[in-house]
Biopython code that builds the backbone (N, CA, C, O; Angstrom):
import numpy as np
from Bio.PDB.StructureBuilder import StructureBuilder

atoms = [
    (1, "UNK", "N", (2.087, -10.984, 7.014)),
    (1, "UNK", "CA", (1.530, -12.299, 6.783)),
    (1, "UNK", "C", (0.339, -12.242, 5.841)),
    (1, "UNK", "O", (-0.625, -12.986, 6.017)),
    (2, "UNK", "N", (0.395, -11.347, 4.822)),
    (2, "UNK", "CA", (-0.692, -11.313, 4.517)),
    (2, "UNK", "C", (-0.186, -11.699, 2.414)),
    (2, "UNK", "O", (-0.548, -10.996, 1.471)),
    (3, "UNK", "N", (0.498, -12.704, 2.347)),
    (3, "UNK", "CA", (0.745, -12.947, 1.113)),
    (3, "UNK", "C", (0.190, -13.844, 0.274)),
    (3, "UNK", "O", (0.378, -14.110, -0.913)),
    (4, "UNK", "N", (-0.896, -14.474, 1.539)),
    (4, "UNK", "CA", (-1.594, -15.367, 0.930)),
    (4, "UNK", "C", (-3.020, -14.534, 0.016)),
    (4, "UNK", "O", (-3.826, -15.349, -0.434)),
    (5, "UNK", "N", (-3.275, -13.379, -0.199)),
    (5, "UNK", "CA", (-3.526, -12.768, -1.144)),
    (5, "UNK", "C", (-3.440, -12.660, -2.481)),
    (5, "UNK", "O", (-2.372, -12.791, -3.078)),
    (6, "UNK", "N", (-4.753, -12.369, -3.153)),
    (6, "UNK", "CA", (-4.251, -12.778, -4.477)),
    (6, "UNK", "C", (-3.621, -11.537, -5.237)),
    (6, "UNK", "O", (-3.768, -11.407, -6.452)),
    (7, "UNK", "N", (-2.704, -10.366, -4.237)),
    (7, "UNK", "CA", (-2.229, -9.620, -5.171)),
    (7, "UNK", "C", (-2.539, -8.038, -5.810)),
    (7, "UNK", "O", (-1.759, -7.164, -6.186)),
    (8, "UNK", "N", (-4.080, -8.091, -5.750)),
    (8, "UNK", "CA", (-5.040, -7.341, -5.984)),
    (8, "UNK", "C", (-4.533, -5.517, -5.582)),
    (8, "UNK", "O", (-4.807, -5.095, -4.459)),
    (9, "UNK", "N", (-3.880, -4.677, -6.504)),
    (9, "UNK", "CA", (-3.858, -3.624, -5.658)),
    (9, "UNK", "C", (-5.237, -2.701, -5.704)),
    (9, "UNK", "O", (-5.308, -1.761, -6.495)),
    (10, "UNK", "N", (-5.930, -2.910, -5.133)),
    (10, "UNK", "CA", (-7.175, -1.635, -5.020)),
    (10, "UNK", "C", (-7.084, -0.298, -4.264)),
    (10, "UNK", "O", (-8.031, 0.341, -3.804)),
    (11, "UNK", "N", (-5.645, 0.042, -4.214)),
    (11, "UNK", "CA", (-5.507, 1.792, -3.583)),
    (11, "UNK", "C", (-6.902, 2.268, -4.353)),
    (11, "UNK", "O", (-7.107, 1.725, -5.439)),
    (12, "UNK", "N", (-7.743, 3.102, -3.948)),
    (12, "UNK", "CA", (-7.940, 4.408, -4.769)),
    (12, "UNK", "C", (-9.455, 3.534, -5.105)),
    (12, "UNK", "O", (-10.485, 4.197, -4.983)),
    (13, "UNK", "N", (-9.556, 2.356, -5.438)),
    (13, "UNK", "CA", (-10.831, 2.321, -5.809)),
    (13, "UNK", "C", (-12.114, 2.223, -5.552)),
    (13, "UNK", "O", (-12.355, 2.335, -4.350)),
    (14, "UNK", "N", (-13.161, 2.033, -6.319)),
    (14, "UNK", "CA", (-14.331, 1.882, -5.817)),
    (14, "UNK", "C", (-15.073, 0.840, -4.609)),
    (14, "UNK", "O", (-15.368, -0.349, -4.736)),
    (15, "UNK", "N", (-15.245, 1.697, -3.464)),
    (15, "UNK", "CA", (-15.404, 0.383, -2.694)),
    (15, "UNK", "C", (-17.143, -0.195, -2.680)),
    (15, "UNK", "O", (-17.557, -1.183, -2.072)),
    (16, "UNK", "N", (-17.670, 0.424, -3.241)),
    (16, "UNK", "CA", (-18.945, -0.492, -3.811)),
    (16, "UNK", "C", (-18.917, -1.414, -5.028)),
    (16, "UNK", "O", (-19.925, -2.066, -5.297)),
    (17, "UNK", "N", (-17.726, -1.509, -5.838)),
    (17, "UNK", "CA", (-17.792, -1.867, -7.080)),
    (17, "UNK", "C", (-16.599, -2.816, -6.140)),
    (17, "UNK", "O", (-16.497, -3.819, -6.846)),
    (18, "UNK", "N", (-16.043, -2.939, -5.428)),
    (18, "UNK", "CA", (-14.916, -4.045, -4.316)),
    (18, "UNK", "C", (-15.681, -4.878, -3.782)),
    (18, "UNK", "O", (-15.370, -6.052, -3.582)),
    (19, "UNK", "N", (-16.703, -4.395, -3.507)),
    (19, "UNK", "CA", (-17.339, -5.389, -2.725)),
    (19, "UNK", "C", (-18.541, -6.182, -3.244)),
    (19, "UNK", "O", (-18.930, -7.201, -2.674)),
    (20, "UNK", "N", (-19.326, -5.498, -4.747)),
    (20, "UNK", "CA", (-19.853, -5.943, -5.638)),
    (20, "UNK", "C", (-19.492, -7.341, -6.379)),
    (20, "UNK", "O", (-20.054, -8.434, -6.313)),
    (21, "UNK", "N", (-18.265, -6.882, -7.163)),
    (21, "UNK", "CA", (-17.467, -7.424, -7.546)),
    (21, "UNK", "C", (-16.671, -9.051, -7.237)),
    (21, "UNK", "O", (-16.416, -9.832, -8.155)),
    (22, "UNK", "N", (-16.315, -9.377, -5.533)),
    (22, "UNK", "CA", (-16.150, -9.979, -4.696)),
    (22, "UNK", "C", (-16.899, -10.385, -4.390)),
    (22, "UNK", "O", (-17.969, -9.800, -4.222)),
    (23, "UNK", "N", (-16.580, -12.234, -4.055)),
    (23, "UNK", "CA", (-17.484, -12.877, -3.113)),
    (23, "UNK", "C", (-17.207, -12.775, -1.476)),
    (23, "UNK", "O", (-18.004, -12.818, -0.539)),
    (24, "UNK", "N", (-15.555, -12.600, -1.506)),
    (24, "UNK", "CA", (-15.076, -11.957, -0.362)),
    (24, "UNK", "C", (-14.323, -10.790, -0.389)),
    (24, "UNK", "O", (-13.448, -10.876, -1.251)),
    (25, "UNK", "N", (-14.311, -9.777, 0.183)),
    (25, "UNK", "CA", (-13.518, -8.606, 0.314)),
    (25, "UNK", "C", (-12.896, -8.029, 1.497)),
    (25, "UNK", "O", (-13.376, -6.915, 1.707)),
    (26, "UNK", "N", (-11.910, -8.398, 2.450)),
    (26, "UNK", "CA", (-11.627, -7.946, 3.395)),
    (26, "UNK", "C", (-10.938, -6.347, 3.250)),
    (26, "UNK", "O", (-10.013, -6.172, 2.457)),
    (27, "UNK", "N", (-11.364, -5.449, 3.911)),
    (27, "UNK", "CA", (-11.089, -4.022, 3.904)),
    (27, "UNK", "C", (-9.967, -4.220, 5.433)),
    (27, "UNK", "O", (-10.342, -4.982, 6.325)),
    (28, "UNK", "N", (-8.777, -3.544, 5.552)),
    (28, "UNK", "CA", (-7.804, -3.401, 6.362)),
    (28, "UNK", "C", (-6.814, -2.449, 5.917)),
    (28, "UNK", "O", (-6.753, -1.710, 4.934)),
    (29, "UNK", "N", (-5.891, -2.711, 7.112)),
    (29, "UNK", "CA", (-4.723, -1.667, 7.062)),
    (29, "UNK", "C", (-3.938, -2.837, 7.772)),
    (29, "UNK", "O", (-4.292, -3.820, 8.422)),
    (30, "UNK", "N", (-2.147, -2.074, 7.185)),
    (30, "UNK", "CA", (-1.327, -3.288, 7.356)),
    (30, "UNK", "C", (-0.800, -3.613, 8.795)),
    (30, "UNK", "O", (-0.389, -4.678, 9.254)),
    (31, "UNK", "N", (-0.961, -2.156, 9.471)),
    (31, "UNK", "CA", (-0.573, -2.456, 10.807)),
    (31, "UNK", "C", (-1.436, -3.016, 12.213)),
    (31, "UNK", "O", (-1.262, -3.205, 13.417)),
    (32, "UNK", "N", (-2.424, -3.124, 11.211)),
    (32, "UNK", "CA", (-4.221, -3.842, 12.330)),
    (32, "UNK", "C", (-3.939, -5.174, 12.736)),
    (32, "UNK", "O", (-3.530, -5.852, 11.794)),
    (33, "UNK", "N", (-4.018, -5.778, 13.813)),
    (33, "UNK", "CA", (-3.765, -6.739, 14.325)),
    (33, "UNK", "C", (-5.280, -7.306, 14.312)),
    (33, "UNK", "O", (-5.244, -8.527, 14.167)),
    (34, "UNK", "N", (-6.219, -6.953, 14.387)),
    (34, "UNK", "CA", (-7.469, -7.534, 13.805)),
    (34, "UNK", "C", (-7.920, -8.030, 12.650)),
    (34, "UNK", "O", (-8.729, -8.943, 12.481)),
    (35, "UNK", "N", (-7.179, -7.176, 11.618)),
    (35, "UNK", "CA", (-7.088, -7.314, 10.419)),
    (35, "UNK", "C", (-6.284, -8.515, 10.067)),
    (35, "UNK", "O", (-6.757, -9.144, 9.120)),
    (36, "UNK", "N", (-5.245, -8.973, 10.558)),
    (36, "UNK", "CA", (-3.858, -9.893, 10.623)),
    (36, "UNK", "C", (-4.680, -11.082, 11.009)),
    (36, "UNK", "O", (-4.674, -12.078, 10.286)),
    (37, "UNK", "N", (-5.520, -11.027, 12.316)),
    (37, "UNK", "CA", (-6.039, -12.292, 12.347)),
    (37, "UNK", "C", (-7.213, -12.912, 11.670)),
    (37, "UNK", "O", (-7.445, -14.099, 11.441)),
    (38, "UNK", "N", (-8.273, -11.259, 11.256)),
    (38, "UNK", "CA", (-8.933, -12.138, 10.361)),
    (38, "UNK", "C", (-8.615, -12.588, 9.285)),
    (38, "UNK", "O", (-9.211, -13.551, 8.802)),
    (39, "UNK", "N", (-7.558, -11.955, 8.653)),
    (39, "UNK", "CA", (-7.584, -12.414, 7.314)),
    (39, "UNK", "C", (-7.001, -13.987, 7.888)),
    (39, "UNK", "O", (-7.701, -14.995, 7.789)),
    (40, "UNK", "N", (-6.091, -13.995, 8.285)),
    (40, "UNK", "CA", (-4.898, -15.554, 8.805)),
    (40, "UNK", "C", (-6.359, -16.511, 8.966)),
    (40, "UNK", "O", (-6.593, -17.437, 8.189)),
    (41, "UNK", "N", (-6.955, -16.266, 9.690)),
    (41, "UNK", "CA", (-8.513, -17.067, 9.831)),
    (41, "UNK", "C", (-9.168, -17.544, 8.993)),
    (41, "UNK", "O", (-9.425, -18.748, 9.006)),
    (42, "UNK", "N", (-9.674, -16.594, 7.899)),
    (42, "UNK", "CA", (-10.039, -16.907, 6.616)),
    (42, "UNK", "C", (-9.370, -17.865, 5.697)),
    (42, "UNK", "O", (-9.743, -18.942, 5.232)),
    (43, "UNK", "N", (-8.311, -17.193, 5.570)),
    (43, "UNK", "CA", (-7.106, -17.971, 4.854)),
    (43, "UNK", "C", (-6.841, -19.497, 5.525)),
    (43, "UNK", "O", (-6.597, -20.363, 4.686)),
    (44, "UNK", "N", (-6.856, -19.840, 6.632)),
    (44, "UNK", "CA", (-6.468, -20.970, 7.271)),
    (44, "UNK", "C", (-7.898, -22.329, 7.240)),
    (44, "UNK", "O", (-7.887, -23.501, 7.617)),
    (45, "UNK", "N", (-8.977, -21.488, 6.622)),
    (45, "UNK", "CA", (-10.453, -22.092, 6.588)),
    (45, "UNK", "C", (-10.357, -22.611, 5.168)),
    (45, "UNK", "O", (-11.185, -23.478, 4.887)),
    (46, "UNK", "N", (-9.292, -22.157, 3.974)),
    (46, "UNK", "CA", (-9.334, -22.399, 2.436)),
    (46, "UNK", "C", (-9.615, -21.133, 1.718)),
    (46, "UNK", "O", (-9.363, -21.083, 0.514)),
    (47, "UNK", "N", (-10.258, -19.799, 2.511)),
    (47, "UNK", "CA", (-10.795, -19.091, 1.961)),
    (47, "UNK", "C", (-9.576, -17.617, 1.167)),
    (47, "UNK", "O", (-8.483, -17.249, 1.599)),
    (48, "UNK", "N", (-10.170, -17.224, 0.223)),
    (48, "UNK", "CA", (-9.041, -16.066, -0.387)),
    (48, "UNK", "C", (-9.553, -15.294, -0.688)),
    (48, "UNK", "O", (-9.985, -15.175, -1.835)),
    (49, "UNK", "N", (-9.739, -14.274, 0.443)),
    (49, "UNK", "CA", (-10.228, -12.938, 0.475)),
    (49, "UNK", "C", (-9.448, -11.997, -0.553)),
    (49, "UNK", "O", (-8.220, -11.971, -0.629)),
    (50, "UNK", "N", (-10.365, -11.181, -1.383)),
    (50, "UNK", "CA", (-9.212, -10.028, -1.788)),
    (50, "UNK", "C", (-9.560, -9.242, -0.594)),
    (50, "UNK", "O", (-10.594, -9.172, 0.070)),
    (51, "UNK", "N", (-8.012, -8.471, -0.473)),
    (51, "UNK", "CA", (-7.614, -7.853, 0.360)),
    (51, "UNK", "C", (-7.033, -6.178, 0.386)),
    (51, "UNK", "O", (-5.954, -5.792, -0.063)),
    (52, "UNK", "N", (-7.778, -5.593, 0.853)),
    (52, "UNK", "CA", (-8.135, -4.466, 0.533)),
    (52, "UNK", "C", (-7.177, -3.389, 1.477)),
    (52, "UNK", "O", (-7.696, -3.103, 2.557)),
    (53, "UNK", "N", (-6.159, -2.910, 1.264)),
    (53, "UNK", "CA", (-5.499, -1.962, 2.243)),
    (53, "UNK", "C", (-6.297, -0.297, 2.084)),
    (53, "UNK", "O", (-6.173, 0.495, 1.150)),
    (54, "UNK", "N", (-6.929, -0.184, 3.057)),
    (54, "UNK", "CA", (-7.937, 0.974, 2.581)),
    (54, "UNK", "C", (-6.762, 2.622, 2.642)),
    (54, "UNK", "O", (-5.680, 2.685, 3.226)),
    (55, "UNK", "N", (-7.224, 3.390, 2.104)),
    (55, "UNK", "CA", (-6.955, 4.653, 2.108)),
    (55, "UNK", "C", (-7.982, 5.519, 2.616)),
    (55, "UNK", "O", (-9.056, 4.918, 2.637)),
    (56, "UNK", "N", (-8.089, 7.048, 3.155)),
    (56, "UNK", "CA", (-9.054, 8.163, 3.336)),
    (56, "UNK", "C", (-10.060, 7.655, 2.879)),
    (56, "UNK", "O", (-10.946, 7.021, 3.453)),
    (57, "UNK", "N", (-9.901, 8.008, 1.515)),
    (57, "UNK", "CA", (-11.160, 7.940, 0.663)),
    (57, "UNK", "C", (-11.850, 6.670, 1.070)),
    (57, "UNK", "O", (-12.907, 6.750, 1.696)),
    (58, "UNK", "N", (-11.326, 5.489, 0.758)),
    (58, "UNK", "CA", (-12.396, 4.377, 0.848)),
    (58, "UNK", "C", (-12.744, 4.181, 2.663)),
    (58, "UNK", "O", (-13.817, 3.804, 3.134)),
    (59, "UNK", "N", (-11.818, 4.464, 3.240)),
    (59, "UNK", "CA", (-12.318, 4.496, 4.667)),
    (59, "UNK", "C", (-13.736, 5.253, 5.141)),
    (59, "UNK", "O", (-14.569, 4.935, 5.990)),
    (60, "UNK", "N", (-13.650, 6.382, 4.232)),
    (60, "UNK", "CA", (-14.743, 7.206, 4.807)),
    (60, "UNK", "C", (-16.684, 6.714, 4.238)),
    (60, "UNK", "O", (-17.817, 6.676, 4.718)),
    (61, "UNK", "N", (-15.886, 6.410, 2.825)),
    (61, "UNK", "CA", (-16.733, 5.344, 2.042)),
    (61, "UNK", "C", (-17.538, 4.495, 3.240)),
    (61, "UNK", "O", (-18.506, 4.833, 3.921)),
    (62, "UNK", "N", (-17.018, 3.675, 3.231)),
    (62, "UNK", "CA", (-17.129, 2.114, 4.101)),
    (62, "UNK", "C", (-17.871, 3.091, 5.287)),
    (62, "UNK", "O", (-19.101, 3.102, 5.258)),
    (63, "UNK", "N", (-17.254, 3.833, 6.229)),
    (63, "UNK", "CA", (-18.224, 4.527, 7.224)),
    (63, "UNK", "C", (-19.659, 5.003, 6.635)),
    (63, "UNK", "O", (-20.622, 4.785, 7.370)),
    (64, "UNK", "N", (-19.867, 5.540, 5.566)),
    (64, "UNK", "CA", (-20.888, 5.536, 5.244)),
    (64, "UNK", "C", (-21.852, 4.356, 4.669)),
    (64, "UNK", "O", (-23.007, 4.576, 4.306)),
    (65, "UNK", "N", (-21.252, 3.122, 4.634)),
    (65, "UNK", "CA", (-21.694, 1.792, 4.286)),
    (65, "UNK", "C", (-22.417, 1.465, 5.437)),
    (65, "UNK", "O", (-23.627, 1.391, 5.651)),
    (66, "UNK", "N", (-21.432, 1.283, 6.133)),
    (66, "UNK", "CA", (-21.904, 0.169, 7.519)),
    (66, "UNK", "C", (-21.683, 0.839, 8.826)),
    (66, "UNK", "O", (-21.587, 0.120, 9.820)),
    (67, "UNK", "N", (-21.579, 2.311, 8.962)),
    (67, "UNK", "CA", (-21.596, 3.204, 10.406)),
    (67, "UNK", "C", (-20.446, 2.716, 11.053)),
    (67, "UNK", "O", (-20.464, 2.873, 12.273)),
    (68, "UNK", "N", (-19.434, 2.159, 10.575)),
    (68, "UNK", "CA", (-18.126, 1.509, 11.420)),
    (68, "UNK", "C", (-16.806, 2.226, 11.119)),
    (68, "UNK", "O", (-16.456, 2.209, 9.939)),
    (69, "UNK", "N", (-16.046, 2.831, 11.972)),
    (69, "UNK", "CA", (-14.925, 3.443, 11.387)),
    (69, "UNK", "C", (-13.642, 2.759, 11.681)),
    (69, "UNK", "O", (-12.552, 3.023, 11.174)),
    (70, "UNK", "N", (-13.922, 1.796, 12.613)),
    (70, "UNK", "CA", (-12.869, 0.476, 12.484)),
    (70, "UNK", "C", (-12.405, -0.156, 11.638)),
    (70, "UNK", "O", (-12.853, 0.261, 10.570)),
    (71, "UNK", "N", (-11.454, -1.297, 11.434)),
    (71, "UNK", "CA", (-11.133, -2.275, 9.975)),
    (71, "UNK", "C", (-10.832, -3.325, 11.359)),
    (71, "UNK", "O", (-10.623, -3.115, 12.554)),
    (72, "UNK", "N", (-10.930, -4.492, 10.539)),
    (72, "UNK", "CA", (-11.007, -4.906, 8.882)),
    (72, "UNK", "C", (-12.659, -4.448, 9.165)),
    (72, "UNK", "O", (-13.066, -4.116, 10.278)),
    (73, "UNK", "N", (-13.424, -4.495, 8.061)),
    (73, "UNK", "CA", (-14.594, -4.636, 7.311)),
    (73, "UNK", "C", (-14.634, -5.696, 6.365)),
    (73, "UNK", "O", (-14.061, -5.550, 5.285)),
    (74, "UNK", "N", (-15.270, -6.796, 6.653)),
    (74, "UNK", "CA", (-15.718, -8.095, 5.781)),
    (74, "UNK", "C", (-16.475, -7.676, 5.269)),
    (74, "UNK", "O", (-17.061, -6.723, 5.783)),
    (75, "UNK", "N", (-16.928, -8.239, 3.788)),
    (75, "UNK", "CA", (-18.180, -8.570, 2.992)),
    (75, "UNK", "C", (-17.623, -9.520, 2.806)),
    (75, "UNK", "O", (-16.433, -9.835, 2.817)),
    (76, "UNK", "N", (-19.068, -10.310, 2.514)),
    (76, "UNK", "CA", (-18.916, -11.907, 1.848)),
    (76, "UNK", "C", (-20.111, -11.984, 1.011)),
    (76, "UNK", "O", (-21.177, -12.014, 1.626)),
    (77, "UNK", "N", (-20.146, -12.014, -0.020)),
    (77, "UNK", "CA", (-21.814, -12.079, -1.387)),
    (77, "UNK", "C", (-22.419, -10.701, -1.025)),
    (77, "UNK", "O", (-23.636, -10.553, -1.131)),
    (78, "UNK", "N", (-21.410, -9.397, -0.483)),
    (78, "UNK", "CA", (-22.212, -8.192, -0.611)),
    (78, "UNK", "C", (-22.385, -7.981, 0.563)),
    (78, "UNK", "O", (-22.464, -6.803, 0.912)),
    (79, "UNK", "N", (-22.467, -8.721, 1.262)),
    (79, "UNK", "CA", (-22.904, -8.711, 3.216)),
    (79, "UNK", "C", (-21.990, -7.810, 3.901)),
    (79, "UNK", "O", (-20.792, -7.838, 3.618)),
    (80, "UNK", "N", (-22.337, -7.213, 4.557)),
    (80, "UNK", "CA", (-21.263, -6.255, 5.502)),
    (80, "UNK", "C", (-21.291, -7.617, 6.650)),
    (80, "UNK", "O", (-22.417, -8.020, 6.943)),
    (81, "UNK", "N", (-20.083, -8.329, 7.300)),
    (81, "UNK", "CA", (-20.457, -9.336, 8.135)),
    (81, "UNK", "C", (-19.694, -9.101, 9.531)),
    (81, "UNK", "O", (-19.768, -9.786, 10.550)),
    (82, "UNK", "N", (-18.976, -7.994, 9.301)),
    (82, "UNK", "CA", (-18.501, -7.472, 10.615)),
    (82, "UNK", "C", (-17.384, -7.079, 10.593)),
    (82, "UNK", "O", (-16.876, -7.176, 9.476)),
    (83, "UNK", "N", (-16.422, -6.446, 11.755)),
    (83, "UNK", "CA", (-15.127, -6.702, 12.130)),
    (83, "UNK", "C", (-14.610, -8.277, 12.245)),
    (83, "UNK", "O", (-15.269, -9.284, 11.985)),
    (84, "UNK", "N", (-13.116, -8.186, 12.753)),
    (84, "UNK", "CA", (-12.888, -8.987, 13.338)),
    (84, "UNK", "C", (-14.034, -10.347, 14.108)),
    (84, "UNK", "O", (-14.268, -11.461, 13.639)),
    (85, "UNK", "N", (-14.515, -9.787, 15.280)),
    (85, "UNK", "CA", (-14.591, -10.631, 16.264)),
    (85, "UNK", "C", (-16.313, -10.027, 16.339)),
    (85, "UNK", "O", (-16.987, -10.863, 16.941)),
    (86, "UNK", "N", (-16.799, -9.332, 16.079)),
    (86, "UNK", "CA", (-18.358, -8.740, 16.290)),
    (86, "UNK", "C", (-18.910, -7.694, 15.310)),
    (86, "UNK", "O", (-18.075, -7.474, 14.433)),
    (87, "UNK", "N", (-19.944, -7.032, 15.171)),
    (87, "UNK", "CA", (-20.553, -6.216, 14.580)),
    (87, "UNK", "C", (-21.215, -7.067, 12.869)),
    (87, "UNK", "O", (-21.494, -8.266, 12.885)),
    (88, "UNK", "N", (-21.351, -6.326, 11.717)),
    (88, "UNK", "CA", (-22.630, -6.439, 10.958)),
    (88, "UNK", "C", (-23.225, -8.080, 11.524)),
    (88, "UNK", "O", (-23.796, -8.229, 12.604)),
    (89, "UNK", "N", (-22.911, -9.342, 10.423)),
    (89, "UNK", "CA", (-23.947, -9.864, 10.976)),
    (89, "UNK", "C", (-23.167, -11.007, 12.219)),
    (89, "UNK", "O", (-23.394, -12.214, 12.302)),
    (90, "UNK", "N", (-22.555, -10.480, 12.786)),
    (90, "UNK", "CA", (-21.942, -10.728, 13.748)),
    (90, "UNK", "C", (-20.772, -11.210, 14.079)),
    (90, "UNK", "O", (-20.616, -12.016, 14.996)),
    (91, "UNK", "N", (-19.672, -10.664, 13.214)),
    (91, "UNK", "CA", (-17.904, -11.013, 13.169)),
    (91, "UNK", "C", (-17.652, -11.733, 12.847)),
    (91, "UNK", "O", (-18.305, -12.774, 12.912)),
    (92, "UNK", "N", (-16.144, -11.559, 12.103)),
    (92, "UNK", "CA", (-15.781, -12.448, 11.273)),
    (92, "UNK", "C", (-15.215, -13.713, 11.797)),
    (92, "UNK", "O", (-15.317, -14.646, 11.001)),
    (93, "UNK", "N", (-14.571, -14.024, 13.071)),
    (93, "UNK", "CA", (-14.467, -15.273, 13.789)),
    (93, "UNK", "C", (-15.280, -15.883, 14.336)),
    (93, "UNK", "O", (-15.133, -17.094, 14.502)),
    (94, "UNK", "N", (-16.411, -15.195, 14.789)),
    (94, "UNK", "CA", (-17.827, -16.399, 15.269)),
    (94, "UNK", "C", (-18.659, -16.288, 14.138)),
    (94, "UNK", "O", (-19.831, -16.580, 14.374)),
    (95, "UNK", "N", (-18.391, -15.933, 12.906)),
    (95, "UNK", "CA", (-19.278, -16.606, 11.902)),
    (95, "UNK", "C", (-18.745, -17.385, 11.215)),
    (95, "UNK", "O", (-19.440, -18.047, 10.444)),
    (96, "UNK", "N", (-16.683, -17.656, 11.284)),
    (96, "UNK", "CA", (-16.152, -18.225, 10.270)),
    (96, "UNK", "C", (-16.125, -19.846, 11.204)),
    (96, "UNK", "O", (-16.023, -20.966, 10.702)),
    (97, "UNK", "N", (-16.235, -19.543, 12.474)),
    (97, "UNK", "CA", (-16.258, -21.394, 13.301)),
    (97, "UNK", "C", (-17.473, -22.057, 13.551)),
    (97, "UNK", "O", (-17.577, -23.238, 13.883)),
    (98, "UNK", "N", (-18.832, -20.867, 13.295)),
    (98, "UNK", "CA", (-19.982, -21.643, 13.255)),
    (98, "UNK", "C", (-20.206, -22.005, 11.956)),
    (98, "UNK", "O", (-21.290, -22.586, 11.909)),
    (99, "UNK", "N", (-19.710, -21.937, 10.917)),
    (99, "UNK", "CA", (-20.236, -22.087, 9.519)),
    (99, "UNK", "C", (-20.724, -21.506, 8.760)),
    (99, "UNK", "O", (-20.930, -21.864, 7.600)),
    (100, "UNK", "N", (-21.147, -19.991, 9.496)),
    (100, "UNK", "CA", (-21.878, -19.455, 8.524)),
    (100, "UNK", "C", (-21.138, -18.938, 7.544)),
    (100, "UNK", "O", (-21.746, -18.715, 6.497)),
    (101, "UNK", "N", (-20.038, -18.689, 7.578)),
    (101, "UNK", "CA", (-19.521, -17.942, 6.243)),
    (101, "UNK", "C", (-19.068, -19.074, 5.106)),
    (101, "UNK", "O", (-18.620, -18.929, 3.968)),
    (102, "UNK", "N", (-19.264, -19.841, 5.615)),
    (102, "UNK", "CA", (-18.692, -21.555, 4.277)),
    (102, "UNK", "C", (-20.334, -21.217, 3.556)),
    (102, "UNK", "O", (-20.415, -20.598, 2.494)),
    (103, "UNK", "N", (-21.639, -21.742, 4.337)),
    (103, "UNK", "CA", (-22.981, -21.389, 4.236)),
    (103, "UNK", "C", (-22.752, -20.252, 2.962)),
    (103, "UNK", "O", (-22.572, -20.563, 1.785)),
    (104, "UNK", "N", (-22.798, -19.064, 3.430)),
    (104, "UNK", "CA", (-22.650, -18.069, 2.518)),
    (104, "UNK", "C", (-21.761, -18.178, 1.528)),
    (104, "UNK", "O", (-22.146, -17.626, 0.497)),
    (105, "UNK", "N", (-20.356, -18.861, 1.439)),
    (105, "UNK", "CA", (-19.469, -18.724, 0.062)),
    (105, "UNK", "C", (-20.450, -20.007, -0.601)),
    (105, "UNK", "O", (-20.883, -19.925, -1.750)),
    (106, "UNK", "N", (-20.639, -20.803, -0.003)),
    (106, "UNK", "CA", (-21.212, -21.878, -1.014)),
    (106, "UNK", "C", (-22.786, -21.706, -1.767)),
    (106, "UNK", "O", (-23.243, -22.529, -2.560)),
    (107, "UNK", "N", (-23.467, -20.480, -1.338)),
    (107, "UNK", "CA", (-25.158, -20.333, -1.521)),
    (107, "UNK", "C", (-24.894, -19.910, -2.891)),
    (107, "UNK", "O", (-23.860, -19.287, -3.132)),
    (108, "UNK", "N", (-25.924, -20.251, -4.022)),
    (108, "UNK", "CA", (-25.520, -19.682, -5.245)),
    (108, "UNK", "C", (-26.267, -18.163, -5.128)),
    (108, "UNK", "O", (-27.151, -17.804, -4.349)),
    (109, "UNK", "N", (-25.565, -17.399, -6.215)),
    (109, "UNK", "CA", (-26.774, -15.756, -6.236)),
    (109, "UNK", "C", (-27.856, -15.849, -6.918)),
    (109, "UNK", "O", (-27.994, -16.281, -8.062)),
    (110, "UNK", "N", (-28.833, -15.330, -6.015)),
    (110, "UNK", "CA", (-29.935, -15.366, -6.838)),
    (110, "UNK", "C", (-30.430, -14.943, -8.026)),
    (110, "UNK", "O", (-30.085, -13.797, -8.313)),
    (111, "UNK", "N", (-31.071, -15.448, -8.749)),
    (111, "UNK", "CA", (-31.135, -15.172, -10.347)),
    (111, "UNK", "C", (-32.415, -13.806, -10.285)),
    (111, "UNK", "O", (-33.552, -13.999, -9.853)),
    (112, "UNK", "N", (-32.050, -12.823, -10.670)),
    (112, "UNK", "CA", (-33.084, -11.989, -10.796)),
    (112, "UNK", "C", (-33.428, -12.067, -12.256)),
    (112, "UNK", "O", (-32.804, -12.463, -13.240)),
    (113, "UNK", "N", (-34.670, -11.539, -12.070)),
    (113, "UNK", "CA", (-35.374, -11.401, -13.746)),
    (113, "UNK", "C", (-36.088, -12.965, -13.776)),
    (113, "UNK", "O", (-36.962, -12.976, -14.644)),
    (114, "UNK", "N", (-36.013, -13.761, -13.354)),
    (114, "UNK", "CA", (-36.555, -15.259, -13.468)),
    (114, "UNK", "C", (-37.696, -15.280, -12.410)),
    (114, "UNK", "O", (-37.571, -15.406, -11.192)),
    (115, "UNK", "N", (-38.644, -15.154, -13.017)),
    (115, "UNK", "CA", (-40.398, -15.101, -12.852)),
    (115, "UNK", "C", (-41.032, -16.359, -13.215)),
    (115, "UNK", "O", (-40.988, -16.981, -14.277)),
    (116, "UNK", "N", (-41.420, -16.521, -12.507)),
    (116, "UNK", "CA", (-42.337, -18.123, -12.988)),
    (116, "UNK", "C", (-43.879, -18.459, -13.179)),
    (116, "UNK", "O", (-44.228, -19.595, -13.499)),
]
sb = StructureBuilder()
sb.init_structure("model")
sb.init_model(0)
sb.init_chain("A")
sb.init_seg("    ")
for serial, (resi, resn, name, xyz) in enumerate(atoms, 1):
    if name == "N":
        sb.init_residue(resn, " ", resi, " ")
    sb.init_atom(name, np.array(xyz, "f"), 0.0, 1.0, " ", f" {name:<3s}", serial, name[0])
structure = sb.get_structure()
């Protein structure tokens, strides 16, 4: 169920430059049932995560990101925002029904270098 994706194959790549890059980035594997619902969640809110089927390499990556060796792994504007249901800033289903993650896709980035 995961075709509502835009496609994106990122085997192999950089997962700081994935999540840079992205305003959303869901990190998973295809047989995660956590993964299945967050993304379906996201997706069912309007939202279109690229979608990240991780390998070794970027798995071990991401553990050194955010101390988590679970998936999915959300970012949203760079944010590590959790698993599924809990962890960074507190999971991806109680932040996607309180609002905070609409909050966050809609905040613009801040302009660095602009001194006043």
């Amino acid at each position: 169920m995961m075709g509502g994706s835009q496609g994106k194959s990122s085997e192999g790549a950089d997962v700081g430059g994935l999540i840079a890059e992205n305003d959303m980035v869901v990190f998973a594997t295809p047989t995660c049932p956590f993964c299945r619902r967050a993304i379906s969640e996201l997706q069912k809110a309007g939202f279109e995560p690229n979608i990240v089927h991780v390998d070794g390499v970027q798995r071990s990556a991401l553990t050194e990101i955010t101390g988590k060796t679970s998936v999915p792994q959300v970012f949203v504007k760079g944010q590590f925002i959790g698993g599924c249901n809990d962890g960074g800033l507190g999971g991806t289903l109680p932040l996607l029904f309180n609002g905070k993650i609409a909050e966050m896709m809609a905040a613009e980035p801040a302009c660095e270098g602009e001194a006043s």
